[in-house]
N, C-alpha and C positions, 0 to 999 in steps of 0.2 A: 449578701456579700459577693462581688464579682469573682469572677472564677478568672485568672490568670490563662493566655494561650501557654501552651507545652511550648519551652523554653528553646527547641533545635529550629523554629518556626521564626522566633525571631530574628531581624534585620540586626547587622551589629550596623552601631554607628562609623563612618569612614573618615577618613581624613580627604580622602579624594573619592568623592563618591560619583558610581558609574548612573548610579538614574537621575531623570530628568534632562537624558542628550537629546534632545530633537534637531536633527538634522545637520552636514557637513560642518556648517560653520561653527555650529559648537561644539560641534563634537573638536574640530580644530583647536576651537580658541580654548576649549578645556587641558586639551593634550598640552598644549602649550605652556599655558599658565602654569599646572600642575610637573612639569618636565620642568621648566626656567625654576622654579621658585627651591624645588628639591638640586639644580643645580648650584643654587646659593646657598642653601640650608646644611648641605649634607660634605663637608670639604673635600674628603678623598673622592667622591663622585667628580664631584665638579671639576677635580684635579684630572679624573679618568680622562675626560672629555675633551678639557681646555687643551692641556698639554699636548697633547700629540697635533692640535691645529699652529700651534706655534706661541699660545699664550705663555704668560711668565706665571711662574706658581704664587701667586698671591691672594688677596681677597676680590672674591665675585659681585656683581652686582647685574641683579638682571631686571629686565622689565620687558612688560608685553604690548602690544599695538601702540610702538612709537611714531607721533605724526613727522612727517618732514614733507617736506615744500620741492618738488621735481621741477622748475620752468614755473609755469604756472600751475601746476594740479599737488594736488595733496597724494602722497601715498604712504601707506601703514605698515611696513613690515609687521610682520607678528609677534618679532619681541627685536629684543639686544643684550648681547654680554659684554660687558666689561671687567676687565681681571687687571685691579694696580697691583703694584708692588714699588714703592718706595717713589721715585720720581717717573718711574715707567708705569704707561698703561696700555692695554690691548684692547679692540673693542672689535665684537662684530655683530651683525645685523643676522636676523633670523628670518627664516619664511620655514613654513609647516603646511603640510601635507598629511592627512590621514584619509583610510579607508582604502579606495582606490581611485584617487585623486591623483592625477601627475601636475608635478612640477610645469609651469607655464613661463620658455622664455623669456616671453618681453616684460611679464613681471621681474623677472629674474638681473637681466638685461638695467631695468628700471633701477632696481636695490643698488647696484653694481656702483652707479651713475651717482647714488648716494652717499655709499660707501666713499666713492674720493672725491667727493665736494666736501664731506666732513673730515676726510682724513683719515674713516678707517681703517682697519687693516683687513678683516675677511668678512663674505658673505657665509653663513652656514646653512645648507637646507637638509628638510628631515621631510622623509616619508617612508611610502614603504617600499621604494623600487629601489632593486640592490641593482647596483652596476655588475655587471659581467666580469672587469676586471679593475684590484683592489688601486683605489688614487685615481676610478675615473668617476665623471659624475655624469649622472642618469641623463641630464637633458644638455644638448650642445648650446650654448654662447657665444656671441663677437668677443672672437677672443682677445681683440683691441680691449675690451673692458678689465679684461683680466691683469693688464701690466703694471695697476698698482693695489689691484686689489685679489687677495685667492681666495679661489672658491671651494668649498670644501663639501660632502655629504655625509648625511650617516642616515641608515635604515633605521626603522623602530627596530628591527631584530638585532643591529649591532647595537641601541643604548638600551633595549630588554636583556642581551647578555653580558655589558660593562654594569649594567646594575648589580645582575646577580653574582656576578664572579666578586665584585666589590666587597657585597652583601656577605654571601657565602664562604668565598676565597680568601679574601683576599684580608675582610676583615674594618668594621667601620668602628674608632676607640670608643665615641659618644655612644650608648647606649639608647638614648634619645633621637640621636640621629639615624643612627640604626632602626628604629621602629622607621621612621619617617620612608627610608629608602624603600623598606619592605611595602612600604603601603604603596610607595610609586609603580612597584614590581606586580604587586595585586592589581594594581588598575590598570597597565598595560596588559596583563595579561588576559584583564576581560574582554569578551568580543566588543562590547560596546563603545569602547575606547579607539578602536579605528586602529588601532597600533597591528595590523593584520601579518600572521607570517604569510612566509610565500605558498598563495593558492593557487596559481595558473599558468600553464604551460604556455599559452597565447592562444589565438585564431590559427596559426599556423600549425599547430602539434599533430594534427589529427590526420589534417592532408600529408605533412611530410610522413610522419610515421608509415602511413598506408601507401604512399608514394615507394618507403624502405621494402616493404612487403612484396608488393610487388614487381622490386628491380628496376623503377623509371624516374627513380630519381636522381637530377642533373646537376651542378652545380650552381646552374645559371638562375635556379628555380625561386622563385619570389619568397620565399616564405623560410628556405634553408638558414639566412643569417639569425633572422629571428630564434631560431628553436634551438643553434647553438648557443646561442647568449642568453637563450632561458636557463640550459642547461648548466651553462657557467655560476649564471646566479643562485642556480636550486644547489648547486653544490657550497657556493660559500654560506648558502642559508643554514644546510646540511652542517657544514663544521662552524658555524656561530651556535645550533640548536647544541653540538658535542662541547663544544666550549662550554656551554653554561652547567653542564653537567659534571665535565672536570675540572672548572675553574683555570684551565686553561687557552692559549690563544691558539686553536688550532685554522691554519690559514691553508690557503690554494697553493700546490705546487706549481713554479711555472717557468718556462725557461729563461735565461737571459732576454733573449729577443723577446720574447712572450710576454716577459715585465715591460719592455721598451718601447715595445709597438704591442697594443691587444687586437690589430688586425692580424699579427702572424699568425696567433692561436684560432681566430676566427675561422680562416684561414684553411689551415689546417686541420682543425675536427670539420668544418664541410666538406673537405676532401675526403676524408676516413669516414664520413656516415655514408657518402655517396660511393665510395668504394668498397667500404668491407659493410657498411649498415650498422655501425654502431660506432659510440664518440665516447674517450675514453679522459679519466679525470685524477687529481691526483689532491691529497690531505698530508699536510701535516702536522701530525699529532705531536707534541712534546714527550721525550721518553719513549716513546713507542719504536719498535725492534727496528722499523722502516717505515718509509713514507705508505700511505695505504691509496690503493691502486683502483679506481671503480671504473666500470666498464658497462655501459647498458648498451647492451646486444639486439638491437629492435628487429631484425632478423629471426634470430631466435625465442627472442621473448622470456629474456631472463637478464639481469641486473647483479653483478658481481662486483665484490669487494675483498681482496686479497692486500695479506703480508708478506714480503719476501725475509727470509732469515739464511746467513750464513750456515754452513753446519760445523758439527767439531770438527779439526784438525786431526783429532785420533780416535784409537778406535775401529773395530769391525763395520761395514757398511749398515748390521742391523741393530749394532751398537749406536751409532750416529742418529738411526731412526728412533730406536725407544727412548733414548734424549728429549726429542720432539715430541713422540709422546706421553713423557711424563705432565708436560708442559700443558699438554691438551685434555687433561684430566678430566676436566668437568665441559669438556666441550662435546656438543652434539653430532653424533654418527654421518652429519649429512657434510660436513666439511670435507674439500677436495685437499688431496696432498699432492703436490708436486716433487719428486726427489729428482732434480736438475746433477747431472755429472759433470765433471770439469773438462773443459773445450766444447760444450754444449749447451744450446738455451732451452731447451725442453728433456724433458726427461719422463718416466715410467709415473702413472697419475692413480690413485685410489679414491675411495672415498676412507674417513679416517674409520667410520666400523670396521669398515672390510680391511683396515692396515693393522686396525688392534687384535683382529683375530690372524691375522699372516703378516706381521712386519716382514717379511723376506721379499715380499710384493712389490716392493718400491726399491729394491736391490737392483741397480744399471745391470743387466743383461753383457754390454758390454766389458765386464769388470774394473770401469775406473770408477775413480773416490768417488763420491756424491758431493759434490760444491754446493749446495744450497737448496733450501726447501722455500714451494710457494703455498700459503692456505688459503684456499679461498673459501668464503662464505658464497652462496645464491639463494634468489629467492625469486620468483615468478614477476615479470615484468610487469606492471599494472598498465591500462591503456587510455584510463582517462584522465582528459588534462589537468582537470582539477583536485581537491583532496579527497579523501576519504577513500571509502573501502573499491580496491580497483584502480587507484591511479595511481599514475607512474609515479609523479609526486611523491607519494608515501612509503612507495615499495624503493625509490634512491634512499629515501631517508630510513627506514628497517633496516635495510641490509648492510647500512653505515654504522648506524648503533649497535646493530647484531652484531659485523665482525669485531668491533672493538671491545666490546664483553668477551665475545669467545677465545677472539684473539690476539690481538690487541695488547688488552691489560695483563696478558697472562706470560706471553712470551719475552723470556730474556735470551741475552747473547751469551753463547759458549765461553766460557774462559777457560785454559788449563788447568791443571794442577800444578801447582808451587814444587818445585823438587825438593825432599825433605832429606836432613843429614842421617848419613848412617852411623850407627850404634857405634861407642865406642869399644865395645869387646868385639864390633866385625872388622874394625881398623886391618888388616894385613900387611904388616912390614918387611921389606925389602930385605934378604941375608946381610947379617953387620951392622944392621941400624936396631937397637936396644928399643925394645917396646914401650918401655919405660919415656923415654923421649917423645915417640909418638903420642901416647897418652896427655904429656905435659904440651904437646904443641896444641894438640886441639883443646885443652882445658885456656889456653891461653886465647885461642879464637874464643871460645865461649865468655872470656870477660870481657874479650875486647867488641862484639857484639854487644 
């Protein structure tokens, strides 16, 4: 009688199964396939996706390596969506990318060219290069082509975190469909799927960094714009990785101008690494006490991520502080405190062990209130460009998930206390006015509340 393998040994069967990819193009044409088909299959995903590109909510229809006729040459995009709704329909042409494959304009350029000979309305491309800043896209185009047709991108990391937030979050009715989504989520998230998160700081990280180190780094330096617009990108990778974990849409802070032009920002953190030696970045999390503030220090060689919080309005100054530290209850000793006084940006710093054994430590010297406390998490800079143990990479992304467990999820905003009525046997009436009256006025508020 044959004897059965131990049962933890076997392969489950897939629905989208990751062996048998030999090489870019199918690994391509699999992501694809498997990504369009689950676009049509699964509604509220598909909804995730279409909608915000400007499609109308209705039903999807997708397909993959569609021929069409340029001049004289034949070209394939990789797929196409179509989403009608009643006598409206939307259509757009796909090109895919996986692994570390970029985007190729004159393909791109190409699609464009077919897009309004047929009439459609957008080109969308997928890979894994996150733009720097959120509405632009990875590779530049004549932007002549763009006037009737838009061009749109998305990373595998932002439709790996609209799946799961779907999945998880947000909630899919079909039961069935639901299975389907999870298995899209399982196979993006295998390596062999090409769907890669962000692994690489570029050719440039290493020289600039050690350029930081040294003090001789210029603005004019070849390599500077690159490592800020890595930096940009590892941070939106950073809050799309936090997104899928709360089910929320945590985005880049960024200023007016910053949203307007992404050269101001560009800009601007080249000047601050070249001046101070570190570039500094901003998250916002939903619910959270404030925006969260990261800063990697290539100077120093440490990577911070801080919350700012109001403090109470009343209160003793070490009254205000053990407020904050109730909050930090289960947070680790190595957290800094900041207690900022009013007409001041900086204030008295501890670390939170050494405030729980002397809260009085972080009492302004000068005796005004304390205006607000900063916490910050740190954690040792990593140096290599890529992932894993030692690079910067991972030690941005630690130290971002770290302080939003420590701190993050935990702190709330002061609120007063409600003023509460006093008693009606402490009423005290004015000589001549009958108690009796007084009694009857406040029984008469009380029904009329």
């Amino acid at each position: 009688m044959a004897t059965l393998p131990a049962e933890p040994a076997w392969n489950a069967a897939r629905l989208i199964p990751t062996s048998g990819i030999n090489g870019a193009e199918e690994q391509e044409r699999r992501a694809t396939s498997a990504l369009l088909a689950v676009i049509a299959s699964v509604r509220e995903f598909g909804r995730a996706l279409t909608q915000p590109l400007g499609a109308p909510a209705g039903s999807i229809e997708t397909f993959i390596e569609v021929p069409f006729t340029l001049g004289e040459r034949k070209v394939f995009p990789d797929g196409l969506i179509r989403v009608r709704r009643g006598q409206k329909s939307w259509t757009a042409l796909i090109e895919v990318k996986t692994s570390t494959n970029a985007l190729e304009p004159t393909q791109l350029e190409d699609y464009l060219d077919v897009a309004r000979e047929h009439g459609f309305d957008a080109l969308l491309t997928i890979s894994n290069e996150i733009p720097a800043a959120i509405g632009t896209h990875p590779t530049s185009v004549d932007k002549r082509k763009l006037r009737k047709v838009s061009l749109h991108h998305y990373s595998w990391s932002e439709i790996l975190t609209a799946a799961v937030v779907q999945k998880e979050h947000r909630g899919v009715a079909d039961p069935d469909q639901a299975w389907i989504l999870g298995e899209l989520i399982r196979y993006l998230e295998h390596p062999k799927s090409g769907a890669l998160s962000f692994e690489d700081m570029g050719q440039s990280w290493v020289p600039i960094r050690e350029a930081v180190a040294a003090g001789t780094l210029r603005t004019n330096d070849a390599g500077l714009p690159e490592v800020v617009s890595r930096f940009d990108a590892l941070i939106r990778f950073a809050g799309l990785k936090l997104g899928r974990q709360l089910g929320s849409e945590v985005l880049p802070v960024l200023s007016r101008a910053e949203s307007s032009d992404p050269r101001v920002r560009s800009s601007r953190m080249a000047t601050e690494l070249v001046k101070d030696g570190h570039v500094t970045a901003g998250l916002r999390i939903p619910g959270a006490i404030s925006d969260l503030t990261v800063v990697a220090d290539l100077r120093a060689g440490l990577v911070t991520a801080a919350f700012s919080v109001e403090a109470p309005k009343e209160g003793k100054p070490t009254t205000r502080i053990n407020w904050l530290l109730r909050q930090l209850r289960s947070a680790s000793d190595s957290l800094r405190i900041e207690a900022i006084p009013v007409r001041s940006s900086t204030g008295a710093a501890e670390l939170l062990g050494t405030v729980r054994d002397n809260p009085a430590l972080l009492v302004p010297e000068s005796g005004r209130e304390i205006k607000s406390f900063t916490v910050t998490k740190s954690v040792p800079m990593g140096s290599k460009r890529g992932t894993g143990r030692g690079s910067f990479i991972d030690s941005v992304v630690t130290v971002i998930e770290a302080a939003y467990g420590e701190i993050g999820q935990s702190i709330k905003a002061w609120a007063a206390t409600p003023p509460k009525l006093r008693p009606t046997d402490a009423v005290e009436t004015e000589p001549g006015i009958d108690r009796s009256l007084a009694s009857a006025a406040l029984s008469s508020q009380d029904n009329d509340d």
